[in-house]
Each structure stands twice: as structure tokens, then as C-alpha cells.
C-alpha positions, -999 to +999 in steps of 0.1 A: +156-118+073+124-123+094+096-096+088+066-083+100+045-067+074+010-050+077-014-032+053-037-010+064-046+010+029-083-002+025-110-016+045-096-051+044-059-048+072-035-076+067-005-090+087+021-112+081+055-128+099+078-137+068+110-154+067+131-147+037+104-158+010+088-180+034+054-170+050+051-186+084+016-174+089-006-145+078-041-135+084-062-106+065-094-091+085-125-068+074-112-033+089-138-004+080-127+027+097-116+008+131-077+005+123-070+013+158-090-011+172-084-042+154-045-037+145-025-048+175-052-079+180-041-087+144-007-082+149-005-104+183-024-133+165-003-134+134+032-131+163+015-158+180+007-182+155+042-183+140+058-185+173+080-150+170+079-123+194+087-087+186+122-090+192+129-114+171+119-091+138+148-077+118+125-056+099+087-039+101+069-033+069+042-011+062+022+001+031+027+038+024-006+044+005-022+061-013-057+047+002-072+052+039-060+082+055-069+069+089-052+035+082-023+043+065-014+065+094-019+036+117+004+011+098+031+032+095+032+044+131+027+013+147+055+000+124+079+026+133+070+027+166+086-010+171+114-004+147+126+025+169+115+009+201+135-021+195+165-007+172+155-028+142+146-014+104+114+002+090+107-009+050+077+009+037+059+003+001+039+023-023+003+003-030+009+007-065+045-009-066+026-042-048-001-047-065+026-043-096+045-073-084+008-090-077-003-084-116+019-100-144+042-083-159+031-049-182-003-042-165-011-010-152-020-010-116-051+018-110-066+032-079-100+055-074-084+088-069-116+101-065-131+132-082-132+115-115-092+108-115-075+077-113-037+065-098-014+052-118+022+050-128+035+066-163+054+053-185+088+068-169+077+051-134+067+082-122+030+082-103+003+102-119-030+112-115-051+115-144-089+120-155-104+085-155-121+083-190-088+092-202-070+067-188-094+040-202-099+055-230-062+068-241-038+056-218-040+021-214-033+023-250-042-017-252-024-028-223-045-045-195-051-026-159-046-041-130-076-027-106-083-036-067-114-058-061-132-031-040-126-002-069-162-015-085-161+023-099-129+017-119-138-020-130-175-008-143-158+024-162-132-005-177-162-023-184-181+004-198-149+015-219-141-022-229-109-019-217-089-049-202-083-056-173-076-074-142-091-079-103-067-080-075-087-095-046-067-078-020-036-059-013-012-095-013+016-094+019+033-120-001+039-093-031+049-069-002+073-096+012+089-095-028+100-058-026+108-056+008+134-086+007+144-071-024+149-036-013+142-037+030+182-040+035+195-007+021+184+023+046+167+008+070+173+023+103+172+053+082+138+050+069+123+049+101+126+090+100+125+095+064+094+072+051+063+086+050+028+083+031+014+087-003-011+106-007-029+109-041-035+147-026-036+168+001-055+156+030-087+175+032-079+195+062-047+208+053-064+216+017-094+237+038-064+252+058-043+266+033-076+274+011-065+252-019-074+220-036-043+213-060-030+176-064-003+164-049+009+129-061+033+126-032+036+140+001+060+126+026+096+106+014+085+071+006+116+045-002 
């Protein structure tokens, strides 16, 4: 099954043309805030270099979050847009589940939340948000985080809590590439209306709109 994967969830974008388990060629750039700008460049060089066109994709992968707003947006339309275009399937991926295949086996993967809260997935594989000194403190209960390399918040408050952990340097396509040939073939002409983004909450405008500020650990249908 040949794949073309993006992540757009931080200031680092990535793109990848996979076959199978095979990566014939992927390249990661610095992003900032200009996702629209740089993504279709990125995604015509990684096409180019490993000879594919997009016709030739069975399915288009994006990350679903949580992480930029702006970005994740991005990926997910530009995904969608040439699964439906071209009648091919849509995989998306929670940023939690990948950096969990990235990490060995039992650590917690963590993300900045913000407002003193942290990311993470419970112990019944639900995701969570929780205040972070807790989570250091209580809920790693010994076991080993697994933290992004650009969280320098979360790895100084493991530090400061002398809890364990580990640095992901980036957001890996290959771990994408894992759960999408794993899971990409079920639904996938389907998911091209159903998946949407993660959100660790409300985006701010919808928050100032409806006058509240709750959590909301998931908005949108993610596969």
C-alpha cells in the first residue's frame, strides 16, 4: 500500500511517500506558523524525490493533533482534499498513539496542554488531561514518560520532579507509517468525512463565543 503521510502538529512539518514498511524518501522542515506556505513545496519534493505522483497514492495520512491549531487544520485538509479529489482513502492518527509506537513499550507519552495541564493517555487508553505536578508527581507512578523534544516545560518539571523520562526528537513518519499500515485499510473512504482533530480543548474562539473555558479532550471523530 503506497502512502503519503504528513505532520503538521508542531513547528517542525514532515512528509513522507511510504511503501508497505518501506520509506522511499522523507524530509522534515522547520515550520513556525507558515503551514500554508511551506506544505505543498514539502509535499512536491518528498513526491518528486521518490518518483510517485499523486495518483499513484492508495492512501493519505495526516496527524490529528492535539498541537498547532493552524497546522493541524492544514494537514488534514490538504490530506483529504487529495483523498476525495482522487477517490483514494484518508488514515488519520492521534500525536499521542505515534509518539507511543516511537517510545518503547510502557512509557507514557506527554504533551504541554498548557495552563499547567499535561496530555496523556490513562490507564484504560482513554486520553486525559491532568494538572502537571500531578502527573509527575502521582501518575507516572514509576514508569518513564515519553516527552517531545520541544516540550522544554515538561522535561524541566520531569527534571525538577526527578521523574523518568524520555526525548522524542520529533514527531517520527516512520511510527505514523506503523499504525497506518496497521489500521489505514479498514474505513478508509469513510474517514475522509468522519476524521477530524484532537484538540486538548476548545479552540479559543469558539471558547470566547460560547462564554466558557471547560476541557474538552476530544473534539471531532478521529479513527
Amino acid at each position: 500500500m503506497l502512502k503519503l503521510l504528513i505532520d503538521t502538529s508542531n513547528k517542525e512539518a514532515g512528509a513522507g511517500v511510504y511503501d508497505s514498511g518501506r520509506c522511499l524518501y522523507e524530509e522534515y522542515a522547520e515550520a513556525g506558523r507558515a503551514y500554508n506556505s511551506i506544505i505543498m513545496g514539502l509535499i512536491d519534493r518528498v513526491m518528486e524525490k521518490a518518483g510517485k505522483e499523486a495518483a499513484d497514492f492508495d492512501l493519505f495520512c495526516a496527524s490529528l493533533g492535539p498541537g498547532s491549531f493552524t497546522g493541524i487544520r492544514v494537514g488534514i485538509s490538504v490530506m483529504k482534499a487529495f483523498a476525495s479529489a482522487l477517490g483514494k482513502g484518508f488514515f488519520g492518527a492521534p500525536v499521542p498513539d505515534i509518539m507511543a509506537v516511537t517510545a518503547e513499550k510502557g512509557l507514557l507519552p506527554a504533551i504541554d496542554a498548557g495552563r499547567g495541564e499535561v496530555y496523556t493517555v490513562a490507564e484504560n487508553g482513554e486520553y486525559v488531561i491532568m494538572e502537571e505536578n500531578m502527573f509527575f508527581s502521582r501518575f507516572l507512578k514509576g514508569r518513564k514518560a515519553a516527552l517531545l523534544s520541544f516540550d522544554a516545560r515538561l522535561i524541566s518539571l520531569a527534571e525538577k520532579n526527578s521523574a523518568e523520562y524520555r526525548v522524542l526528537p520529533r514527531i517520527e513518519l516512520s511510527a505514523f507509517n506503523i499504525l497506518a499500515e496497521k489500521n489505514g485499510a479498514a474505513n478508509i473512504k469513510e474517514a475522509v468525512y468522519k476524521a477530524g482533530a484532537v484538540y486538548v480543548r476548545r479552540p479559543a474562539a469558539v471558547e470566547k463565543k460560547e462564554g466558557k473555558g471547560e476541557k474538552n479532550e476530544q473534539i471531532g471523530n478521529n479513527i
